[in-house]
VMD Tcl script that draws the C-alpha trace (Angstrom):
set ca {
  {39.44 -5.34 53.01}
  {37.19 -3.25 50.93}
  {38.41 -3.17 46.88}
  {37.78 0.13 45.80}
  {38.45 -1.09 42.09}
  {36.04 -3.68 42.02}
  {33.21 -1.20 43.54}
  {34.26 1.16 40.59}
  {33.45 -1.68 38.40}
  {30.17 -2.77 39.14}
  {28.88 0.90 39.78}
  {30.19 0.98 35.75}
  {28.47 -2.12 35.01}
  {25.20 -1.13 36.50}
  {25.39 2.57 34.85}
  {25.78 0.55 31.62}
  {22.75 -1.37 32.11}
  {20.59 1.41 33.22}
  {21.43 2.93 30.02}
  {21.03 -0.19 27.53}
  {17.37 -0.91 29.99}
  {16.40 2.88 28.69}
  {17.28 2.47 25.30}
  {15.79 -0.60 24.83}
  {12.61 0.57 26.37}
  {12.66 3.55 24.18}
  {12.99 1.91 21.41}
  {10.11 -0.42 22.40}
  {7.67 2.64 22.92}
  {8.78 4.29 19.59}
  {8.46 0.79 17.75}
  {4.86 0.61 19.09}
  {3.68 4.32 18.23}
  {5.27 3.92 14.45}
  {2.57 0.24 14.34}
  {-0.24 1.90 16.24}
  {0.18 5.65 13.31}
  {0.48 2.88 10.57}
  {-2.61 1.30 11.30}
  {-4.55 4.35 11.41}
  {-3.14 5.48 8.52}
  {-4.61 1.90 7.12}
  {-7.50 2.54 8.12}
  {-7.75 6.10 7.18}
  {-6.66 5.54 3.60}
  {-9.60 2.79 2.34}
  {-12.15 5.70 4.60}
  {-10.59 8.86 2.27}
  {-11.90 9.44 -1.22}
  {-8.35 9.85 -2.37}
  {-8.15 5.98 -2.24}
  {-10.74 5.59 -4.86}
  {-9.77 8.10 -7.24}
  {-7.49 6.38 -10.00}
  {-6.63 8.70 -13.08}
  {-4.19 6.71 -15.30}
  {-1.44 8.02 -17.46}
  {-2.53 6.39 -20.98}
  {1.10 7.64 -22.23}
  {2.97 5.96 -19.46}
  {0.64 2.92 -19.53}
  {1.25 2.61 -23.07}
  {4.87 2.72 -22.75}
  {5.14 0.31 -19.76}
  {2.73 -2.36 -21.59}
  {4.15 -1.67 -24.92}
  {0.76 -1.22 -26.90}
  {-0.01 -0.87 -30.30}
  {-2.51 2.36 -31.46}
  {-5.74 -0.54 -31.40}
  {-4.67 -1.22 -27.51}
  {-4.14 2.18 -27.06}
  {-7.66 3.26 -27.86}
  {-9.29 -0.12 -26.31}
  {-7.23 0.44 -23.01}
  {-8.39 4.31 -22.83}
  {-12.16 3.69 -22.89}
  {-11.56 0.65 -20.58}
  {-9.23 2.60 -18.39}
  {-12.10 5.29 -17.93}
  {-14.66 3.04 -17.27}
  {-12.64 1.67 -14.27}
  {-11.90 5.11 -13.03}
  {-15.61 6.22 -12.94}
  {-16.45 3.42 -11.23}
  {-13.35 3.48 -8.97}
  {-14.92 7.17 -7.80}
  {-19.04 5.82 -7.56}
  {-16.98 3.56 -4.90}
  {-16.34 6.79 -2.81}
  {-19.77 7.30 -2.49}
  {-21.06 3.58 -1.13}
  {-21.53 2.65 2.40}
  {-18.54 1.49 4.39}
  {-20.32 -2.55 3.95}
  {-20.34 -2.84 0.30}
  {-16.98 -0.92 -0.67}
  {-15.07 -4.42 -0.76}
  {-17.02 -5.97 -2.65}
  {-17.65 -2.85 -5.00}
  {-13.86 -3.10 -5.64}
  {-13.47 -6.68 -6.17}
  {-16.49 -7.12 -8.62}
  {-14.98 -4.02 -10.46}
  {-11.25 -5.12 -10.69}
  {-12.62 -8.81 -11.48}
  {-14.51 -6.72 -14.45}
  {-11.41 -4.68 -15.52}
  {-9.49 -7.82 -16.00}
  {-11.46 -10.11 -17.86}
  {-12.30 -6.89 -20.24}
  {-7.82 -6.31 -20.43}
  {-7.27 -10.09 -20.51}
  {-9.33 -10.02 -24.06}
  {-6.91 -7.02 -25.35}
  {-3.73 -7.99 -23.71}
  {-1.40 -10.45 -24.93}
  {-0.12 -12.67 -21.94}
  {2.94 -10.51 -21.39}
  {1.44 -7.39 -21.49}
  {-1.07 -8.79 -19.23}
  {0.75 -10.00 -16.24}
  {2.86 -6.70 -16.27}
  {-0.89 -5.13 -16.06}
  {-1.70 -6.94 -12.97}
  {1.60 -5.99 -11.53}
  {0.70 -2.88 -11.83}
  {-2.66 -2.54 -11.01}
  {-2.16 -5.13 -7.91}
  {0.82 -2.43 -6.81}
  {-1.97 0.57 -7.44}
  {-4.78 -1.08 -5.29}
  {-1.79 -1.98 -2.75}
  {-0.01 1.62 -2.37}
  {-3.97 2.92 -1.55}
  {-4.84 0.17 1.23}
  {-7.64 -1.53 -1.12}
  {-6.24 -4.82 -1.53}
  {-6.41 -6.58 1.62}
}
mol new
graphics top color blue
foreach p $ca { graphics top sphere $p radius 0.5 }
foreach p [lrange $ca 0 end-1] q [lrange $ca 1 end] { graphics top cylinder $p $q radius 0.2 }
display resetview
């Protein structure tokens, strides 16, 4: 004899995967454009001049660091320096930008390591480590 309960059953079953077979395949396809826009957007952020361009907030760098008037005025000039030569990095071929960057972090630091106590330092390379991070630079 032919159960028409059971039929009902399995025509459920195989509505329910049909349906978790498209989900899951949509979610696979939305997964994959998200990581494949991401990566442009990698790529497209160490290519834009925007990357390079760092203009620091001496107030709020003051504040976070907790620096006296001397450190103030030592971190400014310092601070300026790196930014002009964070821009001349806009400029360079594609090849040397990398290197650009790492010779002219390597130079901020050892000039902030001589100002900064230890404290105030490592809080400095959070922060500039989280800067060069957010723009796609430190890879």
């Amino acid at each position: 004899m032919f159960n028409k309960s059971a039929c009902n059953n399995r025509t459920q079953e195989r509505k329910k995967g049909k349906k978790m077979k498209r989900l899951v395949l949509s979610m696979m396809v939305m997964m994959s454009m998200t990581m494949a826009f991401a990566e442009n957007e990698e790529e497209n952020a160490t290519t834009s001049m925007e990357a390079y361009s760092i203009n620091v907030n001496m107030h709020s760098l003051a504040r976070a660091l907790n620096l006296n008037s001397d450190q103030i005025e030592y971190m400014d000039d310092v601070m300026s320096a790196f930014s002009s030569e964070m821009n001349s990095v806009a400029f360079a071929s594609a090849d040397s930008r990398k290197a650009m960057v790492n010779n002219i972090v390597k130079k901020n630091l050892s000039t902030t390591r001589s100002v900064l106590n230890s404290a105030q330092y490592r809080k400095y390379l959070m922060l500039l480590n989280a800067t060069l991070n957010n723009r796609g630079l430190n890879k």
